[in-house]
C-alpha positions as CSV (number, residue, x, y, z in Angstrom):
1,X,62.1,-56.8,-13.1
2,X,58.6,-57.9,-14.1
3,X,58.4,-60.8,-16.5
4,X,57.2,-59.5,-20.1
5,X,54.1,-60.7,-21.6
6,X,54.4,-63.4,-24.2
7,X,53.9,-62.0,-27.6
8,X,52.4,-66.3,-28.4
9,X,50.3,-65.8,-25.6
10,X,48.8,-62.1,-26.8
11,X,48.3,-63.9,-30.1
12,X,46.5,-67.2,-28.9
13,X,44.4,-65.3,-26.3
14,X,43.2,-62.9,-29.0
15,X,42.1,-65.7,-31.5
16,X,40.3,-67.7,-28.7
17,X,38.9,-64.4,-27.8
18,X,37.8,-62.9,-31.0
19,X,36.7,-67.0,-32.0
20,X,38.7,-66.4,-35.5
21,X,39.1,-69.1,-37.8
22,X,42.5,-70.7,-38.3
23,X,44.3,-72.8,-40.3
24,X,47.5,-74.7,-38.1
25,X,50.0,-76.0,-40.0
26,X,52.3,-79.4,-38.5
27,X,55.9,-79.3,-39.3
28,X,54.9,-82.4,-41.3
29,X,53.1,-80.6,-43.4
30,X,49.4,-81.0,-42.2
31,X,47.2,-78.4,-42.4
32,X,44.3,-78.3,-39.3
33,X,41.0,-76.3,-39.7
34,X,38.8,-74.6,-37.0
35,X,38.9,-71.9,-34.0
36,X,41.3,-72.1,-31.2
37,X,39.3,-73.0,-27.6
38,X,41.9,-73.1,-25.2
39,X,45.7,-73.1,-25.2
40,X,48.7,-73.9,-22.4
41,X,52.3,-74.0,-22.3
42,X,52.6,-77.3,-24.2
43,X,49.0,-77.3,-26.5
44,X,46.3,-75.6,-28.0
45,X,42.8,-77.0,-28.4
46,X,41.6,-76.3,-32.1
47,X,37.0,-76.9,-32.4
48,X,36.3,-77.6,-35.9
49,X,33.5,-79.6,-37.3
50,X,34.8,-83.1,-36.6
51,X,35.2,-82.0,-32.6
52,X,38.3,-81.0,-30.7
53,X,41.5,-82.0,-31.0
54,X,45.0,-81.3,-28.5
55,X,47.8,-80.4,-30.8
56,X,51.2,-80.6,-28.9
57,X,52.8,-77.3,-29.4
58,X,56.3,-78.7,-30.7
59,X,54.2,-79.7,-33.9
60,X,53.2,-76.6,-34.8
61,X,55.0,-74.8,-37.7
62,X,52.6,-71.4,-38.7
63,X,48.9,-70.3,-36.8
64,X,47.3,-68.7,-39.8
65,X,43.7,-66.6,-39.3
66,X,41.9,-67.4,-42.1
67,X,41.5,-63.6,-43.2
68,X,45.3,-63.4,-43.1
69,X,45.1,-61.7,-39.3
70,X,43.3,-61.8,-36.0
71,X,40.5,-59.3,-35.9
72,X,41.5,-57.1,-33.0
73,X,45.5,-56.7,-34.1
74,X,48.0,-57.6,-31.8
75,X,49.5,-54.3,-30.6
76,X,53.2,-54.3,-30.4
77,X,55.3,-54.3,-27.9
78,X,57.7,-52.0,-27.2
């Protein structure tokens, strides 16, 4: 059985991709601003204005695009 793509994965790779704006929220409550560079099993690199920072996965709550959805839509799986 071939492993199935991640559906994260499909989603991250299409907003470092398409360099769409984002707001990440923290499960405290933070909200971070900027496009997504890179991303791995455990972080994402978020570019905004102030530089790049490494936020650990397990403190992200919600990846929002800023227009509400990545430009190119995710197809879905099946």
């Amino acid at each position: 059985m071939t492993p199935r793509p991640s559906v994260q994965d499909d989603f991250l790779q299409t907003l470092v991709n398409d360099k769409t704006t984002v707001s990440v929220f923290l499960v405290s409550g933070i909200r971070l601003n900027g496009q997504l560079a890179a991303f791995d099993q455990f972080v994402v690199l978020l570019e905004s204005g102030t530089g790049v920072q490494l936020v650990f996965k397990h403190a992200i709550s919600t990846v929002l695009p800023v227009n509400g959805e990545p430009r190119h839509a995710v197809p879905a799986r099946r």
